[in-house]
TIVO-2410 file (N, C-alpha, C; in nm, 3 decimals):
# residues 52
REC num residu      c1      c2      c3 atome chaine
REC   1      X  28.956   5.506 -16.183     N      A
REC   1      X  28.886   5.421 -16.276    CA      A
REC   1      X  28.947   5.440 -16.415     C      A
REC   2      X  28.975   5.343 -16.502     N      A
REC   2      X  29.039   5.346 -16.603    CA      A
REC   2      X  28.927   5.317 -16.702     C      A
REC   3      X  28.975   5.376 -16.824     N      A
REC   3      X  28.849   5.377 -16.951    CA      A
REC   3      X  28.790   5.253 -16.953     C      A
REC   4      X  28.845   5.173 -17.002     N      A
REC   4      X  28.810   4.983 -17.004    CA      A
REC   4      X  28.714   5.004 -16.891     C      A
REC   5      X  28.718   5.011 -16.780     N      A
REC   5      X  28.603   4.978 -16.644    CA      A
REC   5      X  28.484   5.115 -16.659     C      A
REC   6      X  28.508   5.204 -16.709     N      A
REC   6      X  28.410   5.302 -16.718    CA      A
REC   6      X  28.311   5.251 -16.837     C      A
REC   7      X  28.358   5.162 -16.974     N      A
REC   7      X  28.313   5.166 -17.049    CA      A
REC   7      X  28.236   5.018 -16.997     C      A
REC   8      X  28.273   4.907 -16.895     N      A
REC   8      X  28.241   4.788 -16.879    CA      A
REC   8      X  28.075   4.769 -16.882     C      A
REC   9      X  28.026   4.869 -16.824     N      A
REC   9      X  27.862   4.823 -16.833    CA      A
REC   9      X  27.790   4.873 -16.953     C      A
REC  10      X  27.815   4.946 -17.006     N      A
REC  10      X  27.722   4.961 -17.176    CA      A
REC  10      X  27.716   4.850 -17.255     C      A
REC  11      X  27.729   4.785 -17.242     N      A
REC  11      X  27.676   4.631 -17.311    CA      A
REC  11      X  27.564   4.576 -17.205     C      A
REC  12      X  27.549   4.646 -17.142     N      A
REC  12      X  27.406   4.552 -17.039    CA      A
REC  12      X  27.351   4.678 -17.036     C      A
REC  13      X  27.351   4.797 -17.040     N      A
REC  13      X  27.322   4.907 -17.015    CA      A
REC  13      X  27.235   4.903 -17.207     C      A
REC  14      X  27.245   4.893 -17.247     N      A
REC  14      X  27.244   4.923 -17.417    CA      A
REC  14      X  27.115   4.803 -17.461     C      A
REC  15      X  27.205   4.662 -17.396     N      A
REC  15      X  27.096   4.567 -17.431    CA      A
REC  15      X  26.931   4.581 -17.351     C      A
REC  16      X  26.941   4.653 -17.240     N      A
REC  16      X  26.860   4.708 -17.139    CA      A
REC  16      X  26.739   4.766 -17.201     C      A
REC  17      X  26.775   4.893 -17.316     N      A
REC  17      X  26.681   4.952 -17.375    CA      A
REC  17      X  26.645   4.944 -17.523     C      A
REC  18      X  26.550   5.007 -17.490     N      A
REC  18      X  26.490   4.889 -17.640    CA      A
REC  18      X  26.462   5.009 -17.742     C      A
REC  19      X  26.531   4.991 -17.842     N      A
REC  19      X  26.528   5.122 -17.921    CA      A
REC  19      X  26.433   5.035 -18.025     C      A
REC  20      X  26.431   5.124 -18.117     N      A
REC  20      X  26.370   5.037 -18.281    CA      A
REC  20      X  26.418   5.142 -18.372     C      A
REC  21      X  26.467   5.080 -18.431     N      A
REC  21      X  26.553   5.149 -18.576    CA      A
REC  21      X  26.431   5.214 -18.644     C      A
REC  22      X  26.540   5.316 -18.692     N      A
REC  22      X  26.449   5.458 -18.757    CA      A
REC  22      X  26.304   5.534 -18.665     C      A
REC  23      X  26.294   5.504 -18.577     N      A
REC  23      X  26.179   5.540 -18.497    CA      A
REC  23      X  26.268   5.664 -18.430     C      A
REC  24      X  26.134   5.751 -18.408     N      A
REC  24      X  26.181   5.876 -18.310    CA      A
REC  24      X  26.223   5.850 -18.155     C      A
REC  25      X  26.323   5.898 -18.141     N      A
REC  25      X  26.379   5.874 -17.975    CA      A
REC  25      X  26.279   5.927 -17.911     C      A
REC  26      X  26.213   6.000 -17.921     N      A
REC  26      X  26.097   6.086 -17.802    CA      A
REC  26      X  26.006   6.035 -17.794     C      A
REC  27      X  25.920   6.012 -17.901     N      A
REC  27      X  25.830   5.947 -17.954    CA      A
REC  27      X  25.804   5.796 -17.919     C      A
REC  28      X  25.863   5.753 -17.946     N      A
REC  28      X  25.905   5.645 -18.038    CA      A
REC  28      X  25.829   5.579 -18.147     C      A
REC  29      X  25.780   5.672 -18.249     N      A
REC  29      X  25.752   5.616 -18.340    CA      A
REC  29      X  25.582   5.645 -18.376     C      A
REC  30      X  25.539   5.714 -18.232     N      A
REC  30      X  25.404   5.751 -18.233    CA      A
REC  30      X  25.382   5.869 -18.293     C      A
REC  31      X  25.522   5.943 -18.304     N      A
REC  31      X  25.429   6.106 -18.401    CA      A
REC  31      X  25.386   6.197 -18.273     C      A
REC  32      X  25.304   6.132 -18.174     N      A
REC  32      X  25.270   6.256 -18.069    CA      A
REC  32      X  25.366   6.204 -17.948     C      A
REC  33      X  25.370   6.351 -17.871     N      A
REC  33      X  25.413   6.369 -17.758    CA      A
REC  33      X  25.289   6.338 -17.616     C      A
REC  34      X  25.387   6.348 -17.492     N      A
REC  34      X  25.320   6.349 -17.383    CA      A
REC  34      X  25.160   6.385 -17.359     C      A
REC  35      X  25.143   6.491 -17.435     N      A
REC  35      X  25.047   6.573 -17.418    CA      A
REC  35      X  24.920   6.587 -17.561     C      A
REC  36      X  24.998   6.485 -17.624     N      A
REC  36      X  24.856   6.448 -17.769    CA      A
REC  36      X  24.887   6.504 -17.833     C      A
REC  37      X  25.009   6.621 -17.862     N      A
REC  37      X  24.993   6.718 -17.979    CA      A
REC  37      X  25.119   6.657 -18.063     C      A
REC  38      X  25.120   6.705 -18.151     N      A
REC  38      X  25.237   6.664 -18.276    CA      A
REC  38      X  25.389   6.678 -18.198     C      A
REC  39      X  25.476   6.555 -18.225     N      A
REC  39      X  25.613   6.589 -18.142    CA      A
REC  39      X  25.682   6.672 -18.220     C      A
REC  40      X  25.745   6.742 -18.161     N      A
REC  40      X  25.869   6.881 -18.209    CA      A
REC  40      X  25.969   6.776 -18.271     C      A
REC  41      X  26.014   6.673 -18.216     N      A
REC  41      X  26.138   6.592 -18.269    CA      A
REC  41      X  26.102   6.524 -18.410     C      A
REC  42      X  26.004   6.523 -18.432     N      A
REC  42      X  26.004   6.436 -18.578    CA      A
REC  42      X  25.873   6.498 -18.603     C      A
REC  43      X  25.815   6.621 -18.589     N      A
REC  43      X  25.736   6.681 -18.672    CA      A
REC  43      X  25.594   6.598 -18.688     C      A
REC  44      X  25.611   6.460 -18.602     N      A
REC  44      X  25.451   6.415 -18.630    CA      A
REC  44      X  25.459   6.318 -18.699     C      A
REC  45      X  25.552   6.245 -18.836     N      A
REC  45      X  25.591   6.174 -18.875    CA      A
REC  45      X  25.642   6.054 -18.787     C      A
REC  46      X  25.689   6.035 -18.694     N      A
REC  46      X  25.727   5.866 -18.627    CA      A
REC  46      X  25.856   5.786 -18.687     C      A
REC  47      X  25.965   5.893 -18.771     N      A
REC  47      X  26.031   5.880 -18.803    CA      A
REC  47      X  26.181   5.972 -18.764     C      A
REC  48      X  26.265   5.924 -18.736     N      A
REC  48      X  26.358   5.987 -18.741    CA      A
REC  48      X  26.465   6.056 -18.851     C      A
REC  49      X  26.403   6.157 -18.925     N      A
REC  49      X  26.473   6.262 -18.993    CA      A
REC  49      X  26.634   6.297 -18.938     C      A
REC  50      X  26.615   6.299 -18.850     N      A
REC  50      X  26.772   6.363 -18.769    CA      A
REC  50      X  26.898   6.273 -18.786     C      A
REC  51      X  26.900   6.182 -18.789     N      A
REC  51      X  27.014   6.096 -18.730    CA      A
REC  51      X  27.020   6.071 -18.608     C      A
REC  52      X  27.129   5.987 -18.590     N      A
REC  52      X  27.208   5.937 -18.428    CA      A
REC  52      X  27.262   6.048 -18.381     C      A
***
C-alpha cells in the first residue's frame, strides 16, 4: 500500500465525525465526564485549553 491509498479515506473518515471547534474532545463541551464529575481534560470548563 502506498501513502496516497493509506491516506485515501480521511476525507470521509474526518467528514464522518463531528467535532465543534474549541470544545473538549472528551467532553465535548459539557465540562463533565461519563460519570457526572468534573472532566480531567478541560478541568470542567467545556473548553479546550490544550490544543490539537
Amino acid at each position: 500500500m502506498t501513502a496516497e491509498e493509506s491516506w485515501a479515506d480521511w476525507p470521509a473518515i474526518l467528514a464522518a465525525v463531528p467535532l465543534a471547534h474549541c470544545r473538549c474532545c472528551t467532553c465535548n463541551g459539557m465540562g463533565l465526564d461519563a460519570d457526572s464529575r468534573t472532566c480531567r481534560d478541560c478541568d470542567g470548563t467545556g473548553i479546550d485549553n490544550h490544543g490539537a
